[in-house]
C-alpha positions in Angstrom: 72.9 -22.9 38.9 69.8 -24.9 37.3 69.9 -25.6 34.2 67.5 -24.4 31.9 64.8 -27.1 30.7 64.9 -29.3 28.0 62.9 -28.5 24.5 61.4 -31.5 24.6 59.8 -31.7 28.3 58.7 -28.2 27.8 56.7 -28.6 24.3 55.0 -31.3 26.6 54.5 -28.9 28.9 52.6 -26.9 26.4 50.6 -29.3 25.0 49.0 -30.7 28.0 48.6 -27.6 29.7 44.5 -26.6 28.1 43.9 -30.5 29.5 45.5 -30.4 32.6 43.8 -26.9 33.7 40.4 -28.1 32.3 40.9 -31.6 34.5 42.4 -30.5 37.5 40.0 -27.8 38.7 36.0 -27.9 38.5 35.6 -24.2 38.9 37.7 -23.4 35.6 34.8 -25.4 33.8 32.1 -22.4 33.5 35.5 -20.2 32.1 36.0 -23.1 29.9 32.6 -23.0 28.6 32.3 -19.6 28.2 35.5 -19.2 25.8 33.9 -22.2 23.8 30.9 -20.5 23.2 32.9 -17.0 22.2 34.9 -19.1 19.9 33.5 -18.9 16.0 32.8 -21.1 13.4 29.6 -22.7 15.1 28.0 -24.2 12.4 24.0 -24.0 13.3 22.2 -23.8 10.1 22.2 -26.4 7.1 25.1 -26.8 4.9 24.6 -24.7 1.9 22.2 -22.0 4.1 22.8 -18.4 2.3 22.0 -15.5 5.2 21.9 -12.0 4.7 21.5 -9.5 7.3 22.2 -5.8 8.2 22.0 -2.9 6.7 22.8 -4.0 3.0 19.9 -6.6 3.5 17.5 -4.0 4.4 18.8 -1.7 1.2 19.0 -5.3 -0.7 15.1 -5.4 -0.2 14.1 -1.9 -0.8 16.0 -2.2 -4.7 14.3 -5.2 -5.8 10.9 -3.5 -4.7 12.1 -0.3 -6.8 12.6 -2.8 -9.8 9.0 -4.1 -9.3 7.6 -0.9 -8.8 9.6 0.3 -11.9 8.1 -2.7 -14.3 4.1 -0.9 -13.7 4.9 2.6 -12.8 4.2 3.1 -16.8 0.5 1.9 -16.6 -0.5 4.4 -14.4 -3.8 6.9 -15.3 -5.6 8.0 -18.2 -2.4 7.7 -20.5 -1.0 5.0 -19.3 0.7 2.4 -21.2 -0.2 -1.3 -21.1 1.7 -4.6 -20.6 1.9 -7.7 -23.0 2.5 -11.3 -20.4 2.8 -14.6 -22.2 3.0 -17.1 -20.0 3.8 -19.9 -22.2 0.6 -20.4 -23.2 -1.6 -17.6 -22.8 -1.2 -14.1 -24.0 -2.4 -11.1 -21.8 -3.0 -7.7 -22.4 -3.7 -5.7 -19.4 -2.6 -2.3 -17.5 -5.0 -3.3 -14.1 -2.3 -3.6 -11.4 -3.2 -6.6 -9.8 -3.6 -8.3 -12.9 0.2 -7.4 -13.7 1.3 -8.2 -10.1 -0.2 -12.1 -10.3 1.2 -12.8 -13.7 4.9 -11.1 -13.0 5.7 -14.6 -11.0 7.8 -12.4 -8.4 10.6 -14.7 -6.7 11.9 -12.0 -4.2 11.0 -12.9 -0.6 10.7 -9.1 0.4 9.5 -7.8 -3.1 5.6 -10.9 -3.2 4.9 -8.2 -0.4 4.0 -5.6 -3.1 1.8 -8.6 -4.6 0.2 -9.1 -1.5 -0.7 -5.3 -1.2 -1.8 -5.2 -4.7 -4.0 -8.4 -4.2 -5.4 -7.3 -1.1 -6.6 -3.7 -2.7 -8.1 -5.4 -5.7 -10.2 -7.3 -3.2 -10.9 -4.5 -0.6 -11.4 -1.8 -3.2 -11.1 -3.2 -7.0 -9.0 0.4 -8.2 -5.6 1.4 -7.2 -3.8 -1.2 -7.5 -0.8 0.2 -9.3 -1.0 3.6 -6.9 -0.6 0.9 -3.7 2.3 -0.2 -5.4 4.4 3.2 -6.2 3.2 4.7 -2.9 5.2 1.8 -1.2 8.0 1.9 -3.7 8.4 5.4 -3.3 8.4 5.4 0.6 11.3 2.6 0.8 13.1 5.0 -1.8 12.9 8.0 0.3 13.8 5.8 3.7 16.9 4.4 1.6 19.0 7.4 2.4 18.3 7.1 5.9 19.1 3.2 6.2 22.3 4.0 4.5 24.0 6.9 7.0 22.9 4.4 9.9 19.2 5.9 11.1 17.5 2.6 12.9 14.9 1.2 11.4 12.5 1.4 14.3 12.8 5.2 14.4 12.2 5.3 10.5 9.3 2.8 11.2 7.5 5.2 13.7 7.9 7.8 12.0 5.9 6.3 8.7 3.1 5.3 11.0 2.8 8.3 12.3 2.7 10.1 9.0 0.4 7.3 7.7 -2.0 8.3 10.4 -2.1 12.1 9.6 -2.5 11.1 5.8 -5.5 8.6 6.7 -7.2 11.3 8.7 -6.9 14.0 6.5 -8.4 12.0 3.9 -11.5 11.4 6.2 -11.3 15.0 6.7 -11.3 16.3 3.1 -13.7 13.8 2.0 -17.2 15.0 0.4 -20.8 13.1 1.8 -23.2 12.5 -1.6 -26.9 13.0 -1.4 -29.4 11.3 -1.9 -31.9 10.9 -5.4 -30.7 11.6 -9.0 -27.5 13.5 -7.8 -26.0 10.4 -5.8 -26.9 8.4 -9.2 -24.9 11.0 -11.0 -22.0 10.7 -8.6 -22.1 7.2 -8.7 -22.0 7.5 -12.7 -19.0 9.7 -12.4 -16.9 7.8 -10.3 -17.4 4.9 -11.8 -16.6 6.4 -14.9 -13.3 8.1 -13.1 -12.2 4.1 -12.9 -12.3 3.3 -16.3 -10.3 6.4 -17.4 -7.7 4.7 -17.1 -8.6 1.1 -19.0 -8.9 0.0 -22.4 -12.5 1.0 -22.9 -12.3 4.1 -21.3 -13.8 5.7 -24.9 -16.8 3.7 -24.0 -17.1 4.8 -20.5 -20.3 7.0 -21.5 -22.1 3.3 -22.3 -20.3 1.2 -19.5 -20.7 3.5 -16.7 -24.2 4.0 -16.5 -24.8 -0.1 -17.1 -22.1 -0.4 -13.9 -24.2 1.7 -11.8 -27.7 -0.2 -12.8 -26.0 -3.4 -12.5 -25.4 -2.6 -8.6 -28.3 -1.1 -8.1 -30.1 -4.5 -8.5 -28.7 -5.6 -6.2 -29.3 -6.3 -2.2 -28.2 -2.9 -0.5 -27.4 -4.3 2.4 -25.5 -6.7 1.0 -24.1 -5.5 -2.4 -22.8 -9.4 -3.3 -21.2 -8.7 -6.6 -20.9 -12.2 -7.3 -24.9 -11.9 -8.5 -23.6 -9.6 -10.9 -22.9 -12.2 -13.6 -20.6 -11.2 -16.6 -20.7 -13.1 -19.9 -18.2 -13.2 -22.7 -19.4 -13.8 -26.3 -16.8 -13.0 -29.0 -17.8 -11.1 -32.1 -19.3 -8.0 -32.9 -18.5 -4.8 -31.9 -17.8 -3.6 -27.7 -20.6 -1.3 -28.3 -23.3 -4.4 -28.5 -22.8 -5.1 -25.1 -26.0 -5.0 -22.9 -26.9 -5.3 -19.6 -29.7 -7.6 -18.5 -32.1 -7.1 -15.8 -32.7 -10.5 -14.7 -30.6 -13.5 -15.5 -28.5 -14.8 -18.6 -26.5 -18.3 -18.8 -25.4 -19.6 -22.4 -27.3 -22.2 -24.0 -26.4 -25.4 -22.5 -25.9 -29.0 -23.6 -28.9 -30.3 -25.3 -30.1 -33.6 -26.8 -32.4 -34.5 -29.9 -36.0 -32.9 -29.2 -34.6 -29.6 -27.7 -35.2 -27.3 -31.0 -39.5 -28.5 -31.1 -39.4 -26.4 -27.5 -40.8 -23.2 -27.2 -38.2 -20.8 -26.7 -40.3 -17.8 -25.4 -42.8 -17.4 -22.7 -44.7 -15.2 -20.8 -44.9 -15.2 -16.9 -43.7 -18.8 -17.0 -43.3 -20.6 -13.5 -39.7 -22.0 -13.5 -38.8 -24.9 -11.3 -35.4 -25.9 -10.5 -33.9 -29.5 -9.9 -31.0 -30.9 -8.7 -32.2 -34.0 -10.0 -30.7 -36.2 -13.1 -33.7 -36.4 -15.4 -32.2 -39.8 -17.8 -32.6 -43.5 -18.0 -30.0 -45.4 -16.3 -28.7 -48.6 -16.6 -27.5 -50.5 -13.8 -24.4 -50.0 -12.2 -21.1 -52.0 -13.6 -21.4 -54.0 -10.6 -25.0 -55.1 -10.1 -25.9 -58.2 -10.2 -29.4 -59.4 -10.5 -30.6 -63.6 -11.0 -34.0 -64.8 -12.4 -35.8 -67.7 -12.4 -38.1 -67.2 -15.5 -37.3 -64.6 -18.7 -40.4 -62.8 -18.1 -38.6 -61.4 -15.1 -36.3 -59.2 -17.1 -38.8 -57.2 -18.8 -40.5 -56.4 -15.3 -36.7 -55.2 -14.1 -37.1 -53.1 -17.6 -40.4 -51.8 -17.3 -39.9 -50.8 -13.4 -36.8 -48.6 -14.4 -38.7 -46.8 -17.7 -41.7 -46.4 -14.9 -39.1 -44.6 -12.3 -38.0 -42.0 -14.9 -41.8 -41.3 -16.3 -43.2 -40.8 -13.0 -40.4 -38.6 -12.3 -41.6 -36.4 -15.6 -45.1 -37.2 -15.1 -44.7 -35.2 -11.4 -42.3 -32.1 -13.0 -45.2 -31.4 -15.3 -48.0 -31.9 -12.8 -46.0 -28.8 -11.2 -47.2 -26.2 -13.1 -43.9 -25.0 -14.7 -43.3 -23.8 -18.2 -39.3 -24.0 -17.4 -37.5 -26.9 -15.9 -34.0 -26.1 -15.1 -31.4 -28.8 -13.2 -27.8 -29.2 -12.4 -27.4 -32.3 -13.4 -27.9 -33.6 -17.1 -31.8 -34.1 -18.9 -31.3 -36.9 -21.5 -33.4 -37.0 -24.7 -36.2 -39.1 -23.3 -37.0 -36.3 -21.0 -35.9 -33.6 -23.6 -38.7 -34.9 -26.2 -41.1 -35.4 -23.4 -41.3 -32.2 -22.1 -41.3 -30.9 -26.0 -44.2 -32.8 -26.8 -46.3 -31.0 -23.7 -44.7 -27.1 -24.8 -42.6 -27.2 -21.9 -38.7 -25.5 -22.1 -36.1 -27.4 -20.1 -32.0 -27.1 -19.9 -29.8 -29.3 -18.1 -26.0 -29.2 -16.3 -26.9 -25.3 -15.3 -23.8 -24.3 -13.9 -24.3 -24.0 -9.6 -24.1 -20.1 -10.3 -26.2 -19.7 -12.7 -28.3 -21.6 -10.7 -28.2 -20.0 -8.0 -28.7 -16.6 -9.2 -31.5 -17.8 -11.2 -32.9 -18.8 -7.9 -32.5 -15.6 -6.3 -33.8 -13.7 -9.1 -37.0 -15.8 -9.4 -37.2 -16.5 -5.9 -37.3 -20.5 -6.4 -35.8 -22.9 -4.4 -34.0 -25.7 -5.4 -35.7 -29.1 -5.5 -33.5 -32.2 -4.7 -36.7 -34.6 -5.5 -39.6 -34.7 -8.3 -42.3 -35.7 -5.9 -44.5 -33.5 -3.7 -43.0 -30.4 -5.6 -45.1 -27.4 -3.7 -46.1 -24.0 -5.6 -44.1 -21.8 -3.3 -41.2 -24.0 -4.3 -41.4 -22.9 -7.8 -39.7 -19.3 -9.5 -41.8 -16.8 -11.5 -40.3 -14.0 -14.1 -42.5 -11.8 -16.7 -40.6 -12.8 -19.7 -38.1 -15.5 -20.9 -36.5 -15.8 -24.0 -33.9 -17.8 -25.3 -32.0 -15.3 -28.1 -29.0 -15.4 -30.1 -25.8 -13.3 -29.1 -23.4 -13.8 -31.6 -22.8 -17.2 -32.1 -24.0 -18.4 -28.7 -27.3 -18.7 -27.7 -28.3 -16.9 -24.7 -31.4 -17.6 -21.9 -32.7 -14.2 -20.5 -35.2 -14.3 -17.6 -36.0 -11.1 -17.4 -38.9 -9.0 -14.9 -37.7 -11.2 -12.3 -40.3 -10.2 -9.1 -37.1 -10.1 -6.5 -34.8 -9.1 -8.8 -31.5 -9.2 -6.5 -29.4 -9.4 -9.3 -27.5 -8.8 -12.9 -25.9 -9.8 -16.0 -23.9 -8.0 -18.3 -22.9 -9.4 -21.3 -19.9 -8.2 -23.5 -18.7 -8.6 -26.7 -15.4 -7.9 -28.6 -13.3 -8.7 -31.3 -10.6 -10.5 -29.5 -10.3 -12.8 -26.8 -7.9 -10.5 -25.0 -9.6 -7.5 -25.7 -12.8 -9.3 -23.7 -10.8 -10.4 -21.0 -9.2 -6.9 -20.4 -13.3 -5.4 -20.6 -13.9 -8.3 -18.0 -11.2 -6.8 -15.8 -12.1 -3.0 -16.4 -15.8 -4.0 -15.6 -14.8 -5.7 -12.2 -12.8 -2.7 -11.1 -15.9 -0.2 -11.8 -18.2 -2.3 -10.2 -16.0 -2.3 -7.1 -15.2 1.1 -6.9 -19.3 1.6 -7.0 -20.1 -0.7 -4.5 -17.6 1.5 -2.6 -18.8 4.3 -3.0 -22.3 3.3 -2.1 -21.3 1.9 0.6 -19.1 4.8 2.3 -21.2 7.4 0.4 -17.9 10.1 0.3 -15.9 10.4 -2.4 -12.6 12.7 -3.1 -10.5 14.3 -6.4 -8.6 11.7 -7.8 -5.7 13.0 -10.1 -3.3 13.4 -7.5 -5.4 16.0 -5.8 -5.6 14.3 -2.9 -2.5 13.1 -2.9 -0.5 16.5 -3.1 -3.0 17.7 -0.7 -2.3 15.2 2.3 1.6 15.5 1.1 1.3 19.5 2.1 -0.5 18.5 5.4 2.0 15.8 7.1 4.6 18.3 5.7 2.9 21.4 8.0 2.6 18.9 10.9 6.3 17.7 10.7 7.4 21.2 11.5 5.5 21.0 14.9 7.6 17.9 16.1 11.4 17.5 16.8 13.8 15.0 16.5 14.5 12.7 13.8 10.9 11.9 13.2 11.0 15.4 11.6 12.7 14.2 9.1 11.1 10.8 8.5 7.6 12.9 7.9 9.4 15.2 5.1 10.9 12.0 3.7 6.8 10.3 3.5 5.4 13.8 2.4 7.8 13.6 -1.2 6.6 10.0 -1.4 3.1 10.8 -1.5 3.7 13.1 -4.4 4.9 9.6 -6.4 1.4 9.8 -7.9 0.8 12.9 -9.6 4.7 13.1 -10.8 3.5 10.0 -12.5 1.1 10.9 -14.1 2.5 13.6 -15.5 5.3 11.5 -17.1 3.0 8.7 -18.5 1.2 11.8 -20.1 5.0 13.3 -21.9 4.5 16.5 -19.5 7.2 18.5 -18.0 6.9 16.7 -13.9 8.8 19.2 -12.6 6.9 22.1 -13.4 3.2 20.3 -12.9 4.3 19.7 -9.8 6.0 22.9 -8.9 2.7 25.0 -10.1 0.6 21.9 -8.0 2.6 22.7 -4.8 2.0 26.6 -5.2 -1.8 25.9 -5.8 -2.6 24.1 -2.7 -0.3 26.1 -0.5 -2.0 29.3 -1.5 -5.6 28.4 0.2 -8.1 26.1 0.7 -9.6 26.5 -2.4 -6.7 24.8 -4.4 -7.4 21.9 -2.4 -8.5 19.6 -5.3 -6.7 20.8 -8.2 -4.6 18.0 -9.6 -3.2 16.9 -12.9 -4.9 18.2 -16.1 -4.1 14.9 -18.6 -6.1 16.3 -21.8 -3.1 19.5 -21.9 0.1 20.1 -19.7 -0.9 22.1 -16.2 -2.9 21.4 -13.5 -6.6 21.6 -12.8 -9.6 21.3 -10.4 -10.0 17.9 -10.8 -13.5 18.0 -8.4 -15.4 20.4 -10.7 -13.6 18.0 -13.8 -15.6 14.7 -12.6 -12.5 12.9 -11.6 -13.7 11.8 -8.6 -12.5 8.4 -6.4 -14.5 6.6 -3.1 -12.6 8.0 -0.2 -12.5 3.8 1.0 -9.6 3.7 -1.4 -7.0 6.2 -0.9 -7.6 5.3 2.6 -6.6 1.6 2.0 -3.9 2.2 -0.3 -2.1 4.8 1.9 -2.7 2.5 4.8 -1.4 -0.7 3.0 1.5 1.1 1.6 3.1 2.6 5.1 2.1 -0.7 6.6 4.1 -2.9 3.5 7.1 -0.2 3.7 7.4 -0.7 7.7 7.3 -4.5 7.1 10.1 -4.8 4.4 12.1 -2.4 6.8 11.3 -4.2 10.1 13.4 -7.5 8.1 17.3 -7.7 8.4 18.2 -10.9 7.9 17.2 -12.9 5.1 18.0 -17.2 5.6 17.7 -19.4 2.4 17.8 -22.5 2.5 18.8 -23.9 -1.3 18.0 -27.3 -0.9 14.1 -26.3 -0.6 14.2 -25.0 -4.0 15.2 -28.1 -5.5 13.0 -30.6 -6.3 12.4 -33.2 -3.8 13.1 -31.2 -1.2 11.4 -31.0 2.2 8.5 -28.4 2.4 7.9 -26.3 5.6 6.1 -29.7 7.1 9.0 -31.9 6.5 7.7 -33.7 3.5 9.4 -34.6 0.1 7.6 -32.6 -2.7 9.5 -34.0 -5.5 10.4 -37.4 -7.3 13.2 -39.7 -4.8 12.8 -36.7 -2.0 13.2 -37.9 1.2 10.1 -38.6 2.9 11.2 -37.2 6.5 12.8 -33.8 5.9 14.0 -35.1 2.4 17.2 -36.9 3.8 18.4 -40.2 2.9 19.3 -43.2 4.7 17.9 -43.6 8.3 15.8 -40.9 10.4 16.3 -39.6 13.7 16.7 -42.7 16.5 17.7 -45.1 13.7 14.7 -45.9 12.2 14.8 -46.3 8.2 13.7 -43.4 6.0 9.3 -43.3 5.1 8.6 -43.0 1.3 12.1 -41.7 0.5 15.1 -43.2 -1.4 13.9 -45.2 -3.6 12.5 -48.5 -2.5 14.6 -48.5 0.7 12.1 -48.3 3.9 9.5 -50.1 2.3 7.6 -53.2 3.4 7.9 -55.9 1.4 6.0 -56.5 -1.7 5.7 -52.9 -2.2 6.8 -51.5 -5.5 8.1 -47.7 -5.7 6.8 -45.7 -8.2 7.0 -42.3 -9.7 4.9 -39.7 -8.4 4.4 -36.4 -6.3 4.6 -37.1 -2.1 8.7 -38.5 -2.7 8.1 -42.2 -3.7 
């Protein structure tokens, strides 16, 4: 009989048997391998990484953009509440989306997507920047329930494009062409109207809505540049004061002694603009000149008084009652051109100047000398007039009048800022509207009316995207269930007697949300009427931002690029003592020492380190 082994040989058995196999034959090498890489705990991202993924980061995502959708649901429509945002330093009063959006400082990777949305409508559009928002907030909530019982997120994603698709269409479908003459002006007046319901001036809207519509009309039609609509702020006086402006308007600017002996009115002056400094200078810090003889100086003198008069001498021998420059007129030119009835103004802002120059049709001169007449501007009328406690120049009967100025006043600084913002939106939703020249029933007529359409056309597919298309329909009635709650109505019934309107027949096909008293009503023959360009962007952007938050399931943070200091996206320190190369310390890749990081190590000699942004 053998005897059995001894404990000892054997546990050496054991423990060299993983070697032995690994050594002793190359084809168990691949097996090898292969188990290694099954094996976990292979570390691949930073130390400190936090990664989320699956199914709770998808309904992670879809909650925080609920909570920002739940901060500005409130400030939607006529009766809409608005938002107080101090910054720190600056107090803001405003229920304009995208106003809210920017200001909210939103931290949450997947929920700056709504800001981008609401950012993106402001520009396209300039309204519906809160109904982007809920649309999008609304379709994630109804695709929650699918995310959670396991649905894949590509099915739920097709099946919001195609929904998005019907809805876009049918808006094309339902919307209304305008004609031409006094009953496109009267459409124009009424939408832009329709966008200042819901603002802070919207009791004004009969004086603001027609100046909207004449400040676009001004302007290019092929172009429609709204930055030549200028907007000036003057605290004091009543909202009501405000004016609109035919021409051009910039505030009095900087002026030296001399300036109150110039005429400040004219009649079909010529205007020439400069971008020319009109003042004596001395010689540079630097210069250096030598003379024999004393005498010598005072030609150096006279030669620089004779380069500033024959620069005057030449901007009178123009022919121009108005001399306007960027760059500063000192008081030698200032009393010069007062003693020969001539009006000048210097450091004009580039705008100003520039819509000055399009309204006159001058062209900006970069030299005094050979100054032609086609170079200079013409208007019927300028006047320099007070506006509260600023002092305004108006060029007004410009001959190519291609733009406006509206100037507002107000009590408060905020309350001037908010008009600011409501005026923007107006004029954008004009330009719009001109543009596209259809326009559709805003109060969630339109919406409850594309909701009943992709609900008809789901019936006529099968499968899951049946249920996808139900689930986008109930989103798309977010809008009008809102405004019936900002307004204290009953949501469930408005939108219970709104479903049984349009599903009767076509001629319920506008009726919407009646804010003045709880029901519903034809919002078309009520004037509430929107440019068909923006529910077509905002149902677009929303299905589009709802199919990208979604598409993500897996979220990687890495903490040490929130610190400061650390590395940015390029590899560079950001922060004081951050590593210059990826923000490490001590020696970079191939043993070479760190660049700007650490301190003064990896610095030449004779270099100091000092505080500052770029990681020294």
């Amino acid at each position: 009989e053998s005897s059995p082994p001894k404990r000892h040989s054997s546990t050496h058995s054991s423990r060299r048997t993983p070697t032995t196999r690994f050594l002793r034959s190359p084809k168990t090498r691949p097996l090898h391998k292969m188990s290694m890489m099954m094996q976990p705990g292979i570390i691949l991202l930073r130390e400190g990484t936090d990664t989320s993924q699956g199914k709770a980061q998808i309904i992670s995502n879809i909650n925080a953009c609920a909570a920002v959708a739940e901060t500005i649901k409130t400030t939607l429509g006529p009766r809409g509440m608005d938002k107080l945002i101090f910054d720190g330093r600056k107090v803001t009063i405003s229920n304009d989306g995208a106003t809210i959006m920017r200001l909210l400082d939103v931290v949450h990777p997947a929920a700056k997507t709504l800001v981008d949305i609401s950012m993106s409508q402001d520009a396209e559009v300039g309204d519906g920047t809160t109904s982007v928002v809920l649309i999008a907030a609304s379709i994630l909530d109804e695709m929650k329930s699918f995310v959670e019982d396991g649905l894949h997120p590509q099915i739920i994603i097709r099946g919001i494009r195609k929904a998005a698709n019907l809805a876009v269409q049918r808006v094309k479908d339902l919307a209304v062409s305008m004609r031409g003459g006094d009953e496109a002006r009267q459409l124009l007046v009424t939408c832009a109207g329709t966008a200042l319901n819901s603002k802070l001036i919207s009791n004004h809207k009969d004086m603001f809505a027609p100046m909207v519509v004449d400040a676009v009309s001004m302007l290019d039609p092929q172009l429609l540049d709204l930055d030549l609509v200028g907007i000036k702020k003057v605290s004091g006086g009543s909202v009501r004061q405000s004016f609109l402006v035919e021409g051009v308007a910039f505030k009095k600017t900087f002026s030296y002694a001399g300036f109150e002996q110039q005429p400040k009115k004219f009649s079909d002056p010529d205007i020439l603009l400069l971008n020319v400094e009109l003042e004596l200078k001395s010689e540079k810090e630097n210069a250096e000149i030598r003379i024999t003889d004393p005498d010598q100086y005072q030609s150096i003198v006279d030669a620089e008084w004779r380069i500033i008069y024959d620069k005057l001498e030449a901007c009178v021998a123009s022919g121009a009652k108005i001399i306007l420059s960027k760059l500063p007129i000192g008081d030698l030119a200032t009393q010069y051109f007062a003693d020969r009835d001539l009006f000048c103004a210097g450091r004009v802002t580039n705008e100003d100047m520039m819509r000055v120059a399009k309204a006159t049709g001058g062209v900006v001169q970069c030299t005094c000398h050979d100054i032609q007449t086609s170079a200079l501007g013409h208007c019927q009328h300028f006047e320099e007039r007070q506006v509260g406690d600023e002092r305004y120049n108006l060029f007004t009967g410009c001959p190519r009048s291609r733009t406006a100025t509206i100037v507002l006043r107000g009590g408060s600084e905020q309350f001037i800022d908010e008009t600011h913002r409501s005026i923007h939106d107006a004029l954008c939703i004009v330009k719009r509207a001109m543009r596209s020249g259809e326009v559709v029933a805003g109060g969630g007529a339109i919406e409850m009316e594309v909701s009943k359409f992709v609900r008809e056309e789901a019936r006529k597919i099968e499968g899951k995207e049946q249920l996808i298309m139900n689930s986008m329909a109930r989103a798309l009635e977010v809008i009008p269930r809102q405004l019936a709650d900002n307004a204290g109505f009953d949501a469930t019934e408005v939108l219970n007697n709104l479903r049984m309107k349009h599903a009767k027949d076509e001629k319920g096909r506008w009726y919407g949300v009646n804010v003045d008293v709880e029901g519903i009503t034809d919002t078309f023959q009520s004037n509430v009427w929107e440019p068909a360009p923006n529910k077509v962007n905002s149902f677009a952007a929303a299905s589009e931002a709802a199919c990208l938050i979604l598409s993500i399931d897996e979220t990687v943070r890495n903490p040490r690029t929130e610190q400061p200091g650390a590395a940015d996206a390029n590899g560079v320190g950001l922060g004081p003592g951050g590593g210059g190369m990826g923000g490490r310390r001590g020696k970079a890749p191939g043993g070479m020492p760190p660049m700007g990081g650490g301190g003064r190590r990896g610095m030449p000699k004779g270099v100091r380190a000092f505080k500052g942004r770029g990681g020294a």
